[in-house]
N, C-alpha and C positions, 0 to 999 in steps of 0.2 A: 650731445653730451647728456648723460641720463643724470638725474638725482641732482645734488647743489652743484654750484659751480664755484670756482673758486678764483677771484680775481687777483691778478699781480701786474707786478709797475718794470716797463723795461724801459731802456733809454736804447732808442736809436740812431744811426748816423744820417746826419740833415737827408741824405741822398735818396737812403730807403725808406724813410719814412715816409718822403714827398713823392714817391713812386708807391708806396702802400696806397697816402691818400689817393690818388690817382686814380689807381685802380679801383678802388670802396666807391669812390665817386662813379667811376663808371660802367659798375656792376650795380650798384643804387644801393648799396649797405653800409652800413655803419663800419668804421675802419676796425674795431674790436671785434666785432663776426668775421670778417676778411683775415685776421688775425690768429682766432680761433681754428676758425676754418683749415686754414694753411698750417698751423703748429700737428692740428688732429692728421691732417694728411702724412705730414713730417713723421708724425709718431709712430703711425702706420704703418708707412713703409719702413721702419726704421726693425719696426718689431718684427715684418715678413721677411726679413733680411736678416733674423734673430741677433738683433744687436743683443749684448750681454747683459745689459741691464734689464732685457724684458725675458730672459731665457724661463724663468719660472711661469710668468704668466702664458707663456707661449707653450709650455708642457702641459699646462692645465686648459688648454682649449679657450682661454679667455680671446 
């Protein structure tokens, strides 16, 4: 993530959260990099697959 970052508050279900920990634990990062991680992936693919909400930035080579 280049420049600031911008932190938010989500509420999970007992199940995923305790399979995020899990994971964070056993890649050895912090559960909120695992987090980031995974959302930036999400978005990603989300935007290669011109979801609608990213159709501008996606015209402009972002």
């Amino acid at each position: 993530m280049a420049g600031m970052s911008k932190r938010i508050q989500v509420t999970l279900p007992d199940r995923l959260a305790e399979d995020l920990e899990k994971w964070a634990t056993y890649d050895g990062r912090p559960l909120s990099n695992l987090a980031a991680y995974l959302l930036e992936r999400a978005v990603a693919e989300a935007k290669k697959e011109n979801a609608p909400w990213g159709a501008k930035e996606n015209q402009e080579g972002k």
